[in-house]
C-alpha positions as CSV (number, residue, x, y, z in Angstrom):
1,X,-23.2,51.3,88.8
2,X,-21.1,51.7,91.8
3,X,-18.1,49.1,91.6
4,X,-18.1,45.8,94.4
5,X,-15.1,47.7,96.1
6,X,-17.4,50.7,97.0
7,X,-20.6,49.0,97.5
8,X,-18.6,47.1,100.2
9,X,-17.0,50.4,101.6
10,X,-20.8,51.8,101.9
11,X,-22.1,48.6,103.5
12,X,-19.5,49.2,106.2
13,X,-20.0,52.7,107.1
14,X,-23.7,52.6,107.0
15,X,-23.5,49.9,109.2
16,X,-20.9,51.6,111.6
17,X,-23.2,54.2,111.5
18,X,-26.2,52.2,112.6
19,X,-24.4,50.6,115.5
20,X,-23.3,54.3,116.8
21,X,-26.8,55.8,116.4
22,X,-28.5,52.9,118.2
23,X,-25.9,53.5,121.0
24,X,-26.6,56.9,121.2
25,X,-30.5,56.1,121.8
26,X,-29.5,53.8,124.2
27,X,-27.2,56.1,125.9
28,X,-24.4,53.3,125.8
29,X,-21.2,53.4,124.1
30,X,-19.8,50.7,122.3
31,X,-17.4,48.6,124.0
32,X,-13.9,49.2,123.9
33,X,-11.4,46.7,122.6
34,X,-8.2,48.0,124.7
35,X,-10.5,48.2,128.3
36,X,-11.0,44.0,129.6
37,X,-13.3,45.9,131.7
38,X,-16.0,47.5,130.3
39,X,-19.2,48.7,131.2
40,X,-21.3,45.4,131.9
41,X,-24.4,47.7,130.1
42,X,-22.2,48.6,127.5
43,X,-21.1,45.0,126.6
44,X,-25.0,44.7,126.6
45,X,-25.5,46.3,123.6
46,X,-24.1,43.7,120.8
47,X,-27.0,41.7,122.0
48,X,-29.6,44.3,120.9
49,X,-31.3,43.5,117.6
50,X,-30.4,46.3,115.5
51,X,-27.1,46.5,116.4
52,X,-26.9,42.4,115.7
53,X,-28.0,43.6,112.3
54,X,-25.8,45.6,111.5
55,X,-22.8,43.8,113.2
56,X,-23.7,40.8,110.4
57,X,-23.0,43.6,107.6
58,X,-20.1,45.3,108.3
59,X,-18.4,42.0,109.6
60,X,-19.6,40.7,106.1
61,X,-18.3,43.3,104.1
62,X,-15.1,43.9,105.9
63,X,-14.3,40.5,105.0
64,X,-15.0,40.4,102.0
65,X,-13.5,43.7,100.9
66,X,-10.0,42.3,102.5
67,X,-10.6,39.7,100.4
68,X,-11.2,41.8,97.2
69,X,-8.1,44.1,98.0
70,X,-5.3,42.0,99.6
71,X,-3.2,40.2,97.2
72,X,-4.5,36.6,96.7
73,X,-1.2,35.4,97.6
74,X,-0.9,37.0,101.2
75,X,-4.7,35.4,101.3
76,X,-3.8,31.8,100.1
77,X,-0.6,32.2,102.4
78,X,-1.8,33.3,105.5
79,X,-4.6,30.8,105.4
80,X,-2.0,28.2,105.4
81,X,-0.5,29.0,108.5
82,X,-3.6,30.0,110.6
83,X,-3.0,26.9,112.3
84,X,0.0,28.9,114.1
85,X,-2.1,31.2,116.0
86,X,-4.1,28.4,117.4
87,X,-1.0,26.9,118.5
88,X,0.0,30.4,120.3
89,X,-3.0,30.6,121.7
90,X,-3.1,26.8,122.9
91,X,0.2,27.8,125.0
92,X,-1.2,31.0,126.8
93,X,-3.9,28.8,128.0
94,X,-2.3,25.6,128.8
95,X,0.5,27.9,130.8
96,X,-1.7,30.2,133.3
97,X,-0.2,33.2,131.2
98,X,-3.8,35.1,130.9
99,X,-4.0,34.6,134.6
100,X,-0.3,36.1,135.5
101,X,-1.0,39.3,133.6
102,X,-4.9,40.1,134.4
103,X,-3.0,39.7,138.4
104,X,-0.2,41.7,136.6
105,X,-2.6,44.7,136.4
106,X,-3.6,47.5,133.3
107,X,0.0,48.3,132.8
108,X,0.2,44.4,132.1
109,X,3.3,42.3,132.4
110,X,6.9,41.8,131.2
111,X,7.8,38.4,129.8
112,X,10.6,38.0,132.2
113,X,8.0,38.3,135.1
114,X,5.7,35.8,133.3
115,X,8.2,33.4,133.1
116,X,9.2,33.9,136.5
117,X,5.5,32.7,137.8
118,X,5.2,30.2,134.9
119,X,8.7,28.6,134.4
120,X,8.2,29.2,130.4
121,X,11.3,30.7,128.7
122,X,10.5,34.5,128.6
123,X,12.0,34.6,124.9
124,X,9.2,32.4,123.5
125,X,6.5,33.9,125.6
126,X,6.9,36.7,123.7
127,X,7.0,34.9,120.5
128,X,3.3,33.1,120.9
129,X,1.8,36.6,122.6
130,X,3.2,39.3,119.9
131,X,1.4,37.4,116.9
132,X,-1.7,37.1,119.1
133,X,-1.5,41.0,119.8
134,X,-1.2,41.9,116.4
135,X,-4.6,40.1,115.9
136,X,-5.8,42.2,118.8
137,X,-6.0,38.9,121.5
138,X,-3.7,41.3,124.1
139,X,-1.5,44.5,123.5
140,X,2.2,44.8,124.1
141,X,2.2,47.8,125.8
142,X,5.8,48.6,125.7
143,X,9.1,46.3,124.6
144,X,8.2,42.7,126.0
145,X,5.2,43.8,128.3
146,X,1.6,42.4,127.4
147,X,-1.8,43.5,128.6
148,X,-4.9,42.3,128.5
149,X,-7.5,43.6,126.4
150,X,-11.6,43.0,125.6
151,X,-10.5,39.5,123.4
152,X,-7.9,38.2,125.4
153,X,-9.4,38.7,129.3
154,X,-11.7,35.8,127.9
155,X,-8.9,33.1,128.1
156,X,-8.6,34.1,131.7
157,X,-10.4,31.7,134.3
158,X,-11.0,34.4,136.9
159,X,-9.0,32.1,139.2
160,X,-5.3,32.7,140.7
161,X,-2.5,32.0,138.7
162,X,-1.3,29.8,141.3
163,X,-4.2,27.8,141.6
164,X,-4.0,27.0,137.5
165,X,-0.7,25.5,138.1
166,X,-0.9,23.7,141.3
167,X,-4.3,21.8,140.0
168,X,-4.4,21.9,136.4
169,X,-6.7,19.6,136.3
170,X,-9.1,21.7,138.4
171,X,-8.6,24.7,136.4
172,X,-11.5,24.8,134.4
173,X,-14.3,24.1,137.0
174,X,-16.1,27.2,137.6
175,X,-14.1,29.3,135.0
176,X,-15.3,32.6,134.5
177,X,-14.2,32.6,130.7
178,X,-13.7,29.6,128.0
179,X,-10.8,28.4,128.8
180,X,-12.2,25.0,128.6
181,X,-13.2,25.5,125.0
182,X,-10.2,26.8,124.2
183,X,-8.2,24.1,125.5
184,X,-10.6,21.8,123.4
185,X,-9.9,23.8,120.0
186,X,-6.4,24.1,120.5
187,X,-5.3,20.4,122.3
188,X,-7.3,17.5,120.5
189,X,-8.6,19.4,117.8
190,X,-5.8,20.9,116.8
191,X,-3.8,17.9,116.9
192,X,-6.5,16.0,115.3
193,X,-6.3,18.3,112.4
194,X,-3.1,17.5,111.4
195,X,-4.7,14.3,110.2
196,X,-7.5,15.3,108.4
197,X,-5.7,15.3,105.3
198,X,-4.6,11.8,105.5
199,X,-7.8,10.3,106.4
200,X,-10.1,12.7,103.6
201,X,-7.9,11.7,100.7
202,X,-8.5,7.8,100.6
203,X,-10.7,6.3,98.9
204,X,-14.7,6.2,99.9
205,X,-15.5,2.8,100.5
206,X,-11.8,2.2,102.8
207,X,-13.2,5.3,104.8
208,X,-16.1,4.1,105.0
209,X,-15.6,0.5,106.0
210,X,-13.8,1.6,109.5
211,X,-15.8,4.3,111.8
212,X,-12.3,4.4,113.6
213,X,-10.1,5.8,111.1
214,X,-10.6,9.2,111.9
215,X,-8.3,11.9,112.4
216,X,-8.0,11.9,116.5
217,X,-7.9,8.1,116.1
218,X,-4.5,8.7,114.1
219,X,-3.2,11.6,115.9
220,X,-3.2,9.5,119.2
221,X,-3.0,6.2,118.1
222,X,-6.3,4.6,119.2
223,X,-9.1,3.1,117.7
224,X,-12.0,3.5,119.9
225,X,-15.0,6.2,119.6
226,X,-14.2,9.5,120.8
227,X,-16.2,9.4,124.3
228,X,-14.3,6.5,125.0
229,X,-11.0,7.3,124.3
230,X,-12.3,10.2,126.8
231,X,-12.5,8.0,129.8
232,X,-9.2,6.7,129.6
233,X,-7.1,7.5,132.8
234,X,-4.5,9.3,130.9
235,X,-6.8,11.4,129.6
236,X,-8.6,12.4,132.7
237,X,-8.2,16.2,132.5
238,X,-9.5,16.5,128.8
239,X,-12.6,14.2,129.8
240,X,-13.2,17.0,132.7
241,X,-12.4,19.8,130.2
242,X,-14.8,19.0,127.5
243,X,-17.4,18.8,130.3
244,X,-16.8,22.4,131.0
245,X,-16.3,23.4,127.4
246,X,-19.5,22.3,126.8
247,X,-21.2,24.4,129.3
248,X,-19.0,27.3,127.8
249,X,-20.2,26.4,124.5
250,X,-23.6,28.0,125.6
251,X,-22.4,31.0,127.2
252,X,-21.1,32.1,123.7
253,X,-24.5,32.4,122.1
254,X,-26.3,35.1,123.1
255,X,-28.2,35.7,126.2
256,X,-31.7,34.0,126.0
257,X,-31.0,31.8,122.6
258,X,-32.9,28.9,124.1
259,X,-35.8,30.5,124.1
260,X,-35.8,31.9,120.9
261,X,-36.6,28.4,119.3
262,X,-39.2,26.3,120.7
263,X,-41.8,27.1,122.5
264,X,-41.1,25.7,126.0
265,X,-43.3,27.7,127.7
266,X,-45.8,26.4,126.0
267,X,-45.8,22.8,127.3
268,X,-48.1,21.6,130.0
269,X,-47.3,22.0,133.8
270,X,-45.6,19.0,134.7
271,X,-44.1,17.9,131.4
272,X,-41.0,15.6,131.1
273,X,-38.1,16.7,129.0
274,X,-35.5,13.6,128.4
275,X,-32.1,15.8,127.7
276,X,-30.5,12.6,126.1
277,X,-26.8,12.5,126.2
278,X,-27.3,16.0,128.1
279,X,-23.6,15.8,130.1
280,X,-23.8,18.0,133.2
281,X,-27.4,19.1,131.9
282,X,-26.4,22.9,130.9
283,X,-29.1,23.2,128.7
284,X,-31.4,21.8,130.6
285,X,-30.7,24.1,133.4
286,X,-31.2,26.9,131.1
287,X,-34.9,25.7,130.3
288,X,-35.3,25.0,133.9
289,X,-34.5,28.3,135.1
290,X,-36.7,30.2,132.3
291,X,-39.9,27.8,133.1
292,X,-40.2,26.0,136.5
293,X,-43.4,24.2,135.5
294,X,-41.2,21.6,133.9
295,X,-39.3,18.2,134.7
296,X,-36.5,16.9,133.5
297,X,-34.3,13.8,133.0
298,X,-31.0,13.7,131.8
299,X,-29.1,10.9,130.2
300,X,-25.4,10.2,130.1
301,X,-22.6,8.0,131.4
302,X,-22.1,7.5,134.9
303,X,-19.1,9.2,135.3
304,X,-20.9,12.5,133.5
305,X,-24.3,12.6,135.7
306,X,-22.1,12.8,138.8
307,X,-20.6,15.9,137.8
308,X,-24.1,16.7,136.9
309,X,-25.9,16.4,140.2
310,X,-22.9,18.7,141.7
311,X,-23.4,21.1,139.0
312,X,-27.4,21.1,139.4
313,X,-26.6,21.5,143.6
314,X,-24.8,24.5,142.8
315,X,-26.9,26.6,140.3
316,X,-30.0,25.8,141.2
317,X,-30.1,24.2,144.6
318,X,-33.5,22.2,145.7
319,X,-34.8,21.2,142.2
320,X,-33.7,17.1,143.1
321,X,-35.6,17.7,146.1
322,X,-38.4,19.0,144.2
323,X,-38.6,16.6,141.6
324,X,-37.7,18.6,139.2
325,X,-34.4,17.3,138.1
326,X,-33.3,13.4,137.8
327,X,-30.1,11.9,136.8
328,X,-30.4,8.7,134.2
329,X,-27.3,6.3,133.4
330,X,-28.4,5.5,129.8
331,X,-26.7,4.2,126.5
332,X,-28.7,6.3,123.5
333,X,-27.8,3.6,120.9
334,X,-30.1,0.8,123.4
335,X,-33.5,1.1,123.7
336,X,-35.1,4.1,125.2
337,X,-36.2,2.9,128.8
338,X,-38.6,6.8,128.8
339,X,-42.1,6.1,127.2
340,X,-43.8,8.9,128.8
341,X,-41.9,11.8,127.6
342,X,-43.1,15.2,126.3
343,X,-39.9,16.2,124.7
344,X,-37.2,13.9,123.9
345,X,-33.9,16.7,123.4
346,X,-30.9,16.3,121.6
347,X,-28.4,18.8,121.8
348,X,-25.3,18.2,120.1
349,X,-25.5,14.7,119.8
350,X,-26.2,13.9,115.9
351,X,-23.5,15.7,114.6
352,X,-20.8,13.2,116.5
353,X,-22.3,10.3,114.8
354,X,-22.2,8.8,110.9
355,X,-25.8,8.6,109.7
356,X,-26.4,4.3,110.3
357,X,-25.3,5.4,114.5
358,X,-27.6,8.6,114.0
359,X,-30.2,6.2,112.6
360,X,-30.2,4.1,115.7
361,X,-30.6,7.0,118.1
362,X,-33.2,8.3,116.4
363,X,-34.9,5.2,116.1
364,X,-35.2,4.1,119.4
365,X,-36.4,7.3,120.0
366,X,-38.9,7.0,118.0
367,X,-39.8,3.5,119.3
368,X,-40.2,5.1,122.6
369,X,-42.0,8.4,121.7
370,X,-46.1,8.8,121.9
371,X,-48.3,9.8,119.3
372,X,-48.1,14.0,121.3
373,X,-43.9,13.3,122.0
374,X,-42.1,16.3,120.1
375,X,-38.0,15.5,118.9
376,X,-36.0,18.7,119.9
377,X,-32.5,18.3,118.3
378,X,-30.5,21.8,118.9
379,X,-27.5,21.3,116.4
380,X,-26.1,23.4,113.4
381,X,-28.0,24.0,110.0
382,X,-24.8,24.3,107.8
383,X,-26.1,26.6,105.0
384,X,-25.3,26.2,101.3
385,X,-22.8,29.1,100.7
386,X,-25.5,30.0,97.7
387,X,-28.7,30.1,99.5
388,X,-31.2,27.1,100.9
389,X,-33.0,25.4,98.7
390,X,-36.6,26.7,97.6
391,X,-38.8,23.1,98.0
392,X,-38.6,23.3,101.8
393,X,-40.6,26.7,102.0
394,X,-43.4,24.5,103.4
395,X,-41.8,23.9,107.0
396,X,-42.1,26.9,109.0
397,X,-38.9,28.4,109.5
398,X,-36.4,26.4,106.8
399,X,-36.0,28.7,104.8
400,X,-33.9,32.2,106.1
401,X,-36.3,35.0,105.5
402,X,-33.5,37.2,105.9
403,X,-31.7,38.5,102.9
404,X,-27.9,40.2,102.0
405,X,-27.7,43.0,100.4
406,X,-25.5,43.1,97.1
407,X,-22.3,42.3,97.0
408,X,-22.5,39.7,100.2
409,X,-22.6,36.6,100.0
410,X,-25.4,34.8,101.1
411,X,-24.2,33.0,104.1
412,X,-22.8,36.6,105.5
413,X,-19.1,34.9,105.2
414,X,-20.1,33.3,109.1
415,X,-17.5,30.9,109.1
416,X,-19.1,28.8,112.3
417,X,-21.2,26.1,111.0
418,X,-17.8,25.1,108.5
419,X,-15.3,25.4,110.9
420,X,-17.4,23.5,113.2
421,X,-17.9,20.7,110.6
422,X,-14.4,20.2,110.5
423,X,-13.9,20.1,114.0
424,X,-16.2,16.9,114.0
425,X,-14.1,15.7,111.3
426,X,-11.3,16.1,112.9
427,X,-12.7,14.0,116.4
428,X,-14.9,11.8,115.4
429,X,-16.8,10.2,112.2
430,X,-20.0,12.6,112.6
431,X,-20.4,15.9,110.4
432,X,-22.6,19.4,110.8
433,X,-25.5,18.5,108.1
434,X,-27.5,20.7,105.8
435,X,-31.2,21.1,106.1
436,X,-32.0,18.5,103.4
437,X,-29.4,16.1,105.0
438,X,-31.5,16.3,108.1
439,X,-34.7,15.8,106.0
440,X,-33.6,12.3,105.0
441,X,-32.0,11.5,108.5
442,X,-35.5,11.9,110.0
443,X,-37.3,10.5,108.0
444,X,-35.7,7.3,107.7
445,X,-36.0,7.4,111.5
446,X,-39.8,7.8,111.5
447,X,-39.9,11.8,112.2
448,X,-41.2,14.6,110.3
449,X,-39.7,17.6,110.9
450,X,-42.6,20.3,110.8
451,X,-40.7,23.7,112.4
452,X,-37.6,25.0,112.3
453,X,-36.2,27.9,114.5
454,X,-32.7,29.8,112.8
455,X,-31.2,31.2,116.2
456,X,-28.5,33.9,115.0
457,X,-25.3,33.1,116.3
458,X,-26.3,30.0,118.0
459,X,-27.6,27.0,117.2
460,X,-30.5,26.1,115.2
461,X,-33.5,24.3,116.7
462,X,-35.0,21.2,114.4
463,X,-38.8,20.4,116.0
464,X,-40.1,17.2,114.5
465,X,-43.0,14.8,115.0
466,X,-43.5,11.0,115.0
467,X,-44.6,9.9,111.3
């Protein structure tokens, strides 16, 4: 029998070797990682199926064969202080430094010239880029001179490097790339992090007793929910931020991943959707866009439908006229005012909130929902690293039909849905939950969930039913 280190090595090159003959068919080439501007085509092809497939593997069993080989010390190590490179990369986006060398041009830019725009010491500009590079998020090009590269143009906004820096508070509106999310991941999150330890290793019952004591709520000295310490004045440009990062959030996933779930096509001309605590209404737009039978009605604070109805005039101008599109100042833990809805939508939302605030969302959905109302949450299914559990074969879709070949683990080594439940830790008192954690959630609420749609590298669609 072949040994795990070259079962690994075979997974890789067979899967390599799928990914060029597939491109070959197509009569594409692979995207280059040194060229920020390839082929729009080309960049196409990571969405096609096979190649998706095959991408899962070899990123698998790279990973894992770096894991078999390096010395667990340089693994243990390095782990450690990965919180360094999301610092770096926290300063190229907070400083306009992706936008001063895409203006720069392909040879890319000296850190004496970046500093010159930015007013950064060129010394330590070079000292957050050069780790970055050798992860492959820029090149260094020659001694001191960075370019940009397929990873890095991301961080860019598109917009002038002036522009970043006169109105940083603007910046993100309209960014081409995810600077916004970024920003999120490496300003509040990061920070929160710092704090996770001290707030996981207390007792239960003390952590329990105060939905404040989180980490964010330590790192910044508040105790208030996370929305709320949002719409503070002094933190005016991360409240606009978040906005945009979630709308970023979307663009990650791949093209079309909303309507690889449920079935909105299917629903009757004329039927209402209720996006509750839908911010700007991204997804919504998304649906809206892909069937223009359908209404819809999103629910937020006042200060978030605003920015809403301006980002509804802009991508998809006359659907207020048309009735296609409403605004709603709501609370979602008072009573749901919407008694004629076809779908009530929840994207996102659950995960920020313990179980008892989940509950009451839930519930007065429930409350408000007819006997024909469907429950759309869009959220992560954090899988169990050894597999999902066998008893929930019965509902459609719970359980992966997709397998891993030998050596892999189960879960492909995606690190997403765990990463991402620590992110919640870190901001707020909500968490990512497994299927059978959803199970009881619904069901205490008075839902049934009867489908599930697994969306590769996206989010997971939970479809469920009043009980």
């Amino acid at each position: 029998m072949a040994s795990t280190l070259i079962q690994l090595s075979d997974l890789i090159s067979s899967s390599v070797a799928t990914i060029d003959g597939r491109c070959k068919a197509l009569s594409r080439t692979y995207p280059d990682l040194n060229n920020p501007d390839n082929n729009p085509e080309d960049e196409s092809v990571v969405n096609d199926s096979e190649i998706v497939e095959a991408i899962s593997i070899a990123l698998a069993a790279t990973s894992q064969l770096i894991a078999n080989i390096r010395m667990p010390t340089r693994s243990i190590l390095d782990t450690s202080l990965a919180h360094l490179l999301s610092a770096a990369l926290g300063v190229v986006t907070a400083s306009a430094t992706a936008e001063i060398i895409r203006e720069a041009g392909p040879q890319g830019c000296h850190v004496e010239d970046i500093a010159c725009r930015n007013g950064m010491d060129p010394m330590k500009i070079a000292r957050v880029l050069r780790p970055l590079a050798t992860q492959h998020i820029f090149r260094e090009v020659s001694p001191d001179v960075f370019a940009h590269n397929r990873i890095s143009t991301l961080i860019d906004t598109g917009k002038s490097s002036q522009e970043v820096l006169a109105a940083p508070e603007d910046k993100f509106h309209g960014a081409a790339g995810y600077a916004a999310l970024i920003g999120l991941n490496t300003d509040e999150t990061f920070k929160a992090a710092a704090y996770i330890e001290d707030v996981v290793v207390v007792a239960h019952k003390e952590q329990e007793a105060d939905e404040f004591n989180t980490p964010l709520n330590r790192a910044f000295g508040t105790h208030v929910d996370l929305f709320s310490w949002y719409e503070r004045p002094e933190n005016r440009i991360r409240f606009r931020r978040f906005g945009m990062a979630m709308d970023a959030s979307r663009r990650v996933s791949p093209q079309g991943w909303l309507m690889r779930g449920f079935k909105w096509s299917l629903l009757a001309d004329g039927a209402l959707i209720v996006d509750v605590g839908g911010g700007i209404g991204s997804v919504s737009l998304d649906i809206a866009n892909a069937n223009p039978h359908l209404r819809f009605l999103i629910q937020d604070k006042a200060a978030v439908t605003e920015e809403g109805k301006e980002h509804w005039d802009t991508k998809l101008p006359g659907a207020f006229a048309a009735g296609r599109v409403a605004f709603q100042v709501h609370d979602f833990f008072g009573p749901q005012p919407v008694k004629d809805a076809s779908v009530f939508l929840l994207r996102g939302i659950c995960h920020n909130w313990t179980d008892s605030y989940a509950l009451t969302i839930l519930k007065h959905l429930r409350e408000a929902a007819q006997s024909t109302t469907k429950l759309v949450v869009i959220e992560r299914i954090v899988p169990f690293v050894c597999g999902e559990d066998t008893k929930y074969e019965h509902i459609p879709g719970a359980v992966p039909s997709t397998t891993s070949p030998e050596p892999l683990l189960v879960n492909r080594g995606v690190m997403g849905p765990y990463l991402a439940d620590l992110q919640i830790m870190a901001l707020c008192s909500g968490c990512e939950r497994t299927l059978p954690h959803y199970v009881k959630l619904f069901s205490e609420a008075g839902w049934e969930i009867e489908e599930v749609f697994r969306v590769v590298n996206s989010l997971d669609h939970i479809v469920a039913k009043p009980v």
